[in-house]
VEXTOR-460259 format. One record per residue (C-alpha): chain; z, y, x; residue in one letter. Coordinates in pm, 1 decimal. Each point is the difference from the previous one (the first is absolute). Example, Ala and Ser with C-alpha at 12.3 -4.5 7.8 and 13.67 -1.06 7.14 Angstrom:
BEGIN
A; 780.0; -450.0; 1230.0; a .
A; -66.0; 344.0; 137.0; s .
//
This chain:
BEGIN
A; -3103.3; 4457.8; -3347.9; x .
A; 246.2; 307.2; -38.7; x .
A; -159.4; 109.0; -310.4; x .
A; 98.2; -366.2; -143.6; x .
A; 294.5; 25.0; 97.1; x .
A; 72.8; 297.7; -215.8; x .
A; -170.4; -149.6; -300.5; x .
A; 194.5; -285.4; 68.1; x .
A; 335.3; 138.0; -151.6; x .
A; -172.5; 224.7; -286.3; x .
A; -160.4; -233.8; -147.2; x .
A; 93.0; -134.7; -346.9; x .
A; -124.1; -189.0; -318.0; x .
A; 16.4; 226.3; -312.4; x .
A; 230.0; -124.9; -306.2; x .
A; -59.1; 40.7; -344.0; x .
A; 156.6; 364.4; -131.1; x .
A; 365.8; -131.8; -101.8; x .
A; 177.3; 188.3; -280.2; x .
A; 221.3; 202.0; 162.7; x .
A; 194.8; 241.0; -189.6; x .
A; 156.0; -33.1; -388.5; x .
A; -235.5; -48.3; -258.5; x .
A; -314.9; -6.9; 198.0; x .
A; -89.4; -302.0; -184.6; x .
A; -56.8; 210.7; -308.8; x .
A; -341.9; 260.0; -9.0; x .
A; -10.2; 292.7; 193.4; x .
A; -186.2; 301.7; 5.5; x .
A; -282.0; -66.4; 198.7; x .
A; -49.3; 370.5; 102.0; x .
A; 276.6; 79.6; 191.0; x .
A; 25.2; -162.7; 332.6; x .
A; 378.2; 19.4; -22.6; x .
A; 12.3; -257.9; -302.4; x .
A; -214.2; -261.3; 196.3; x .
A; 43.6; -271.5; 198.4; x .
A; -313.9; -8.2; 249.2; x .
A; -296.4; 278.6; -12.7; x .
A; -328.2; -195.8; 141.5; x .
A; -175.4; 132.5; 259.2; x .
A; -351.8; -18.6; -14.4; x .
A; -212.6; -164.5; 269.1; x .
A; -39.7; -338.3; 169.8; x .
A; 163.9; -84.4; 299.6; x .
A; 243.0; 323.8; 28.2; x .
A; 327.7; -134.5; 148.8; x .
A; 226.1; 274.3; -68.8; x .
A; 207.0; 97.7; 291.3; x .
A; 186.4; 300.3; -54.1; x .
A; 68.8; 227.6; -341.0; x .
A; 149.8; 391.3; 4.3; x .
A; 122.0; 220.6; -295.5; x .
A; -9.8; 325.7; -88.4; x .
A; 276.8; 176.4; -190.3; x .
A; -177.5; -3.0; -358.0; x .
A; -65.4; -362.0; 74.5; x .
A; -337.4; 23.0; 96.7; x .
A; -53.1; -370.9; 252.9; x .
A; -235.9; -40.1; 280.7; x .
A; -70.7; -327.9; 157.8; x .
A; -226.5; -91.2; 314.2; x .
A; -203.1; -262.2; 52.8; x .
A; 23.8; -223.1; 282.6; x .
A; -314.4; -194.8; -91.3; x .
A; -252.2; 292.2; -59.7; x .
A; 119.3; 332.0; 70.7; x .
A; 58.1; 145.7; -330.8; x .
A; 284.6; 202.0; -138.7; x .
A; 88.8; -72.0; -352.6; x .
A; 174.3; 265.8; -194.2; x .
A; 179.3; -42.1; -339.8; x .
A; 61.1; 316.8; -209.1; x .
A; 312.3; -62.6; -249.3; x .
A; -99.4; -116.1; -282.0; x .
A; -346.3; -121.6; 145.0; x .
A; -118.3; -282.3; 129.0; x .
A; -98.1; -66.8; 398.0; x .
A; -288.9; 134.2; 80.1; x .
A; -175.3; 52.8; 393.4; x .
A; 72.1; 273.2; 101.4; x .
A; -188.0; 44.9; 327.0; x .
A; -228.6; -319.5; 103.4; x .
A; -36.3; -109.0; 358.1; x .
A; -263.2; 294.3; 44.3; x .
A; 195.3; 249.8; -101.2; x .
A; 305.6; -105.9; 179.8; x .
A; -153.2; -97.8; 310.4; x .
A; 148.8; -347.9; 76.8; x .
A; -8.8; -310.0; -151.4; x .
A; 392.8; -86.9; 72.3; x .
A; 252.5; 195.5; -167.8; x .
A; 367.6; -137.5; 88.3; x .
A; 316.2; 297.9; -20.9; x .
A; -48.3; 281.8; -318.0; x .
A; 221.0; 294.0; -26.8; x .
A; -27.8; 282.0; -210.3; x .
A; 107.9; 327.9; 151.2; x .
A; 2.3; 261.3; -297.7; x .
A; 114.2; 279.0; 182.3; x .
A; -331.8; -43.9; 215.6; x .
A; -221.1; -79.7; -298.3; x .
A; -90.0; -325.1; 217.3; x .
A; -1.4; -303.5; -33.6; x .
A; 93.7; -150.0; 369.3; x .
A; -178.3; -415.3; 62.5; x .
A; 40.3; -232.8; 253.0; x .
A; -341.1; -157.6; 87.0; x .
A; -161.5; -269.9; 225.4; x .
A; -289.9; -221.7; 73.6; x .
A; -76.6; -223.5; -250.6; x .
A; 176.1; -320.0; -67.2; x .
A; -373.6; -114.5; -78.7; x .
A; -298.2; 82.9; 172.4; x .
A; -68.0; 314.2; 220.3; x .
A; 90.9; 372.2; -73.4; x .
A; 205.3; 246.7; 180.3; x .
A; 333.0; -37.3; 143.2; x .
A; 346.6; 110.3; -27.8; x .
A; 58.5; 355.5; -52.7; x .
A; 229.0; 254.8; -247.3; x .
A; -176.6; 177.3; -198.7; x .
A; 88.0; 295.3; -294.5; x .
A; -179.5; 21.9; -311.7; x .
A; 52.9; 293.1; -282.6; x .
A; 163.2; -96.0; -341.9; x .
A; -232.2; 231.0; -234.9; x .
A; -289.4; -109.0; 162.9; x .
A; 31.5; -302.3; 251.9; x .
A; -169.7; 184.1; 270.2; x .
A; 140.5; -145.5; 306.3; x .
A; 129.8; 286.9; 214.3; x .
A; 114.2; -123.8; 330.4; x .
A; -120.4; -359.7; 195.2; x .
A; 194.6; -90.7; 326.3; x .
A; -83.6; -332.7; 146.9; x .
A; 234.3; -254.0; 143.1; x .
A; -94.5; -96.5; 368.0; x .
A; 181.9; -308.8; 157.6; x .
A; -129.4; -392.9; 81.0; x .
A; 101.4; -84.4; -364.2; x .
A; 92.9; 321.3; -225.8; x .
A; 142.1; -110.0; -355.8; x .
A; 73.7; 319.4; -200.6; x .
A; 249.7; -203.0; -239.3; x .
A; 240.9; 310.2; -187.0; x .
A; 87.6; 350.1; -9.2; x .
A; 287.6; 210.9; -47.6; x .
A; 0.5; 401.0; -47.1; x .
A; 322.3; 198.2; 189.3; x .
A; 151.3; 312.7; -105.7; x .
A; -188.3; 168.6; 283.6; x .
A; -311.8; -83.9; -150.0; x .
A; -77.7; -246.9; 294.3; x .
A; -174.0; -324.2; -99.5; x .
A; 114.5; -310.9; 136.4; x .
A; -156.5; -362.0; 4.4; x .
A; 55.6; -345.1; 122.5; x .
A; -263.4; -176.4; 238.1; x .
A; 85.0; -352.0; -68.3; x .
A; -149.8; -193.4; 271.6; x .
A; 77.6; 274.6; 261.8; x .
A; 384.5; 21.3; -73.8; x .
A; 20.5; 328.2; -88.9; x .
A; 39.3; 355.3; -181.1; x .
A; -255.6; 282.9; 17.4; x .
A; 56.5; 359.8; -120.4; x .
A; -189.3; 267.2; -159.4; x .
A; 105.6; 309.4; 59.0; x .
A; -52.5; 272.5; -225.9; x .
A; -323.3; 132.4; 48.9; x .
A; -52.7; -258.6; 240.9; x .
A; -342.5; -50.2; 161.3; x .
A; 79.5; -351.9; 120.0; x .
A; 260.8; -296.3; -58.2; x .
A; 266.1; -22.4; 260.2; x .
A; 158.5; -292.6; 133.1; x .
A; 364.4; 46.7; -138.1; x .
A; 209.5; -319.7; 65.3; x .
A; -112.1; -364.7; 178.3; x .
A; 219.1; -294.4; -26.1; x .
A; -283.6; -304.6; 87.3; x .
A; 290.3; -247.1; -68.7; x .
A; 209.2; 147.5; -312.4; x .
A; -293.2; 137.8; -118.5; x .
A; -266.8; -256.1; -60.1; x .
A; -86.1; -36.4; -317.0; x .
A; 119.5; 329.0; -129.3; x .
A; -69.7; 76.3; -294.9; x .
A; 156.4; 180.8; -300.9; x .
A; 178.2; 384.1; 104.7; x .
A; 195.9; 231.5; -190.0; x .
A; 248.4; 304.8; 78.9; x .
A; 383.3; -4.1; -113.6; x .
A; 149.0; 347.6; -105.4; x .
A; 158.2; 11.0; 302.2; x .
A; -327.5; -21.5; 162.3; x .
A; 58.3; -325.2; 190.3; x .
A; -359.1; -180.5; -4.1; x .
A; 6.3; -335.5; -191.9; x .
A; -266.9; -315.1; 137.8; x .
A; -56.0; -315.7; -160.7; x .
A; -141.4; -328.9; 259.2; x .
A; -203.5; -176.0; -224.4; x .
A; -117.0; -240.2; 307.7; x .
A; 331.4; 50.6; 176.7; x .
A; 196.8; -94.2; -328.9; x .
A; 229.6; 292.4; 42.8; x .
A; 135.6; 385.5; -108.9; x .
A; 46.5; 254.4; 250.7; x .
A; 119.7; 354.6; -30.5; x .
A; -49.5; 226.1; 284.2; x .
A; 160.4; 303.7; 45.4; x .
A; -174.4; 340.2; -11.8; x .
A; 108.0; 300.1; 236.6; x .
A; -131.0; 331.8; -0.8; x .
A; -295.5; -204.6; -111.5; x .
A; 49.0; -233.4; 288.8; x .
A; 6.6; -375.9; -28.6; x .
A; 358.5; -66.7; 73.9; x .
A; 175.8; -352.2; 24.6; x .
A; -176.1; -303.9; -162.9; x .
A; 203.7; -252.1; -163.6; x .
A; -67.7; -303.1; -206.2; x .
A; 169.1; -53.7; -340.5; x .
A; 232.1; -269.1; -191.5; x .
A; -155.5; -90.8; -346.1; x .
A; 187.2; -113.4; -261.3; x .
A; -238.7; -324.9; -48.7; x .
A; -254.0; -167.3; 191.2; x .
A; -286.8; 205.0; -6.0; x .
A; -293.2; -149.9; -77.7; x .
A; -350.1; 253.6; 215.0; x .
A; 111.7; 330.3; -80.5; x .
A; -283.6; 220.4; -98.4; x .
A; 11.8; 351.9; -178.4; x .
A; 299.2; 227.6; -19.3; x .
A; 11.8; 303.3; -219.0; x .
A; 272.5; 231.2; -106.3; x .
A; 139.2; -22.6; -338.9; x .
A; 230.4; 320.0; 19.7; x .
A; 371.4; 15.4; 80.0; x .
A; -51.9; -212.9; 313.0; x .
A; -170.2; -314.4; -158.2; x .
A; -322.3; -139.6; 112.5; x .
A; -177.6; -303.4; -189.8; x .
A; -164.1; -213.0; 272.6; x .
A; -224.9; -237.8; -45.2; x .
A; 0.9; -400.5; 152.0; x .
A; -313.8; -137.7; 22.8; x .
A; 90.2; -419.3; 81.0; x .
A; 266.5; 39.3; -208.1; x .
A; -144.5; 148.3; -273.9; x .
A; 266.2; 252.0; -97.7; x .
A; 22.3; 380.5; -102.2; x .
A; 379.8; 81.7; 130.3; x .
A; 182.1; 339.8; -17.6; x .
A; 197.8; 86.0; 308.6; x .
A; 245.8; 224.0; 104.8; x .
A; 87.6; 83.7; 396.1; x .
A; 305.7; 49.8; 77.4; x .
A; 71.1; 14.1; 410.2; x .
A; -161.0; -337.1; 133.8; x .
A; 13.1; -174.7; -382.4; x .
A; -274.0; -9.1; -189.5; x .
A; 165.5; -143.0; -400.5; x .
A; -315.1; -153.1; -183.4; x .
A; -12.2; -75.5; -356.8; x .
A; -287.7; -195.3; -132.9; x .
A; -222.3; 145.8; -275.8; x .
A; -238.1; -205.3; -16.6; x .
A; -116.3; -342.9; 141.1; x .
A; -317.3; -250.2; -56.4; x .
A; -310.3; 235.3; 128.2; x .
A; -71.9; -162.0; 334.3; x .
A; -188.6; 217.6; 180.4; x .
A; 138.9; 316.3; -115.8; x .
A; -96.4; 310.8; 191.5; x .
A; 91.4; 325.2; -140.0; x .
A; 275.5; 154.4; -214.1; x .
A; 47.5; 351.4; -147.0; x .
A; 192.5; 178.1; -307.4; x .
A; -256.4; 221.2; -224.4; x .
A; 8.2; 82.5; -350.0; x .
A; 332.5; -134.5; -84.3; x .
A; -71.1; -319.6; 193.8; x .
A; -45.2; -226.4; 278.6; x .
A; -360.8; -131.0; 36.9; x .
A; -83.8; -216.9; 263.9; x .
A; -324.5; -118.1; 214.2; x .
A; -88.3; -332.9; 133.5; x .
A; -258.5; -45.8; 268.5; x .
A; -137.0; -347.7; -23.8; x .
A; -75.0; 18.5; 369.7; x .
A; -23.6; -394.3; 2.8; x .
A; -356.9; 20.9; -187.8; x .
A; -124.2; 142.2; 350.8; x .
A; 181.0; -254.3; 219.4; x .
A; 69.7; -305.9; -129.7; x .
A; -298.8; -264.2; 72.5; x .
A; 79.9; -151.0; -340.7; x .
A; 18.1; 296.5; -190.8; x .
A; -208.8; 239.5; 217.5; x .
A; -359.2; 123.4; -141.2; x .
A; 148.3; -105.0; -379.7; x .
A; 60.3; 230.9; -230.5; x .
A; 366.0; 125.3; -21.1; x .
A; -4.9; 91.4; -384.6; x .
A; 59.3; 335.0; -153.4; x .
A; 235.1; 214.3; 172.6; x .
A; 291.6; 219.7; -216.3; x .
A; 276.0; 257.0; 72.5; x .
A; 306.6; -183.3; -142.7; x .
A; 327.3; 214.7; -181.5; x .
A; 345.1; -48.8; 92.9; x .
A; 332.8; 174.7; -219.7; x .
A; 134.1; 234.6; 277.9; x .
A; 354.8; -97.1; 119.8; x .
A; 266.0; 192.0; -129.1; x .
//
């Protein structure tokens, strides 16, 4: 029953690829993922949850339906990467690349379909995919939903079900229970770090933002934000440089870009249309975004069915 409920508000029908920038109606070069609108990914039933960049533009995105991790070279097309054997689950959610650790850090869980193991961080090398670290998730219903990397080098996650934040620490042996909130905190989902180092939380159940404040790597004082405009499930947040994030909102089917400023949080709409839409982040000189199709495992109309190919689509970058 939990595990619906999270399904519930990331689920999503996907849209045909809109033409998005100037001129995309004319040809493009079909070789360089910058000048495309979507990049398929191969595979039945994949729901895409999550995607990650590297600096050369190099995407990764996890599969929620079978465990994979799909990587796309510039220039190439998406390919798998590692396949539910070699990654050891078969439910990726939260990617992030960490170059400075050669690693590639992944939220995973029990499947959304069938049996398999459960929730649990795990590490996995760049060059070579070899995972390098694997610490399970213990609690009544663990949901490793997103990651975000701190200056320290600790790793943090949300539990969505649990209400809360675990930590990493460097060179950590196990995750640490970091910050609980059962009532703000239910349904959190997306997390990134301001400059400043105050810790940024998107409610995708909850329908809210948080920021909490971060003391000599303390949790400090919690506090809810003010958008700018209804939000419609907040899902992924990820930091677009200079203080800007571009979140994702999964009912309402927008990519926003938001700035924080005290207890606002100013939104401005990118993109709109892709019900469903999980994942955001810049790469190659572009947005590309993810959406998981989660309703093709729920829905007792739709569920069993196939959900149709599933595709990275580009977004211009805001200015």
């Amino acid at each position: 029953m939990m595990r619906g409920r999270l399904s519930a508000v990331k689920i999503g029908v996907t849209l045909a690829a809109a033409c998005l920038t100037p001129g995309c109606d004319k040809a493009s070069d079909p070789g360089t993922p910058a000048s495309r609108d979507t990049i398929a990914l191969p595979g039945t039933r994949v729901f895409p949850e999550s995607i990650a960049a590297a600096s050369d533009g190099t995407l990764y995105v996890g599969s929620a339906g079978h465990g994979s991790i799909y990587r796309v070279p510039p220039g190439g097309a998406a390919q798998i990467w590692l396949d539910s054997e070699k990654s050891g689950t078969r439910s990726v959610f939260g990617l992030v690349v960490d170059e400075s650790g050669n690693a590639l850090w992944a939220c995973t869980n029990a499947p959304i379909e069938g049996d398999g193991p459960g929730a649990a961080l795990r590490r996995y090398a760049l060059g070579s995919g070899a995972q390098t670290g694997h610490w399970p998730i213990t609690g009544e219903t663990p949901i490793c939903n997103d990651i975000a990397l701190a200056d320290d080098g600790s790793v943090f996650l949300t539990d969505t079900l649990a209400g809360r934040v675990l930590r990493l620490p460097p060179d950590g042996t196990a995750l640490e229970p970091w910050f609980e909130d059962k009532d703000a905190l239910f349904g959190v989902d997306g997390i990134a770090f301001e400059s400043s180092g105050r810790m940024l939380l998107t409610n995708v159940i909850g329908n809210s933002l948080l920021a909490l404040e971060v003391v000599d790597g303390r949790p400090g004082v919690l506090v809810t934000l003010e958008p700018s405009m209804p939000l419609g499930r907040p899902d992924s947040l990820r930091p677009l440089g200079e203080d800007r994030f571009v979140m994702t909102e999964n009912e309402a089917g927008r990519v926003t870009q938001v700035r924080f400023t005290g207890t606002q949080a100013q939104m401005n709409m990118l993109s709109d249309g892709d019900v469903g839409v999980s994942g955001a982040v810049p790469g190659g000189g572009a947005l590309w975004t993810v959406n998981a199709m989660l309703q093709y495992t729920r829905e007792p109309e739709l569920k069993g069915k196939d959900p149709g190919p599933a595709s990275i689509r580009r977004l211009p970058l805001p200015d």
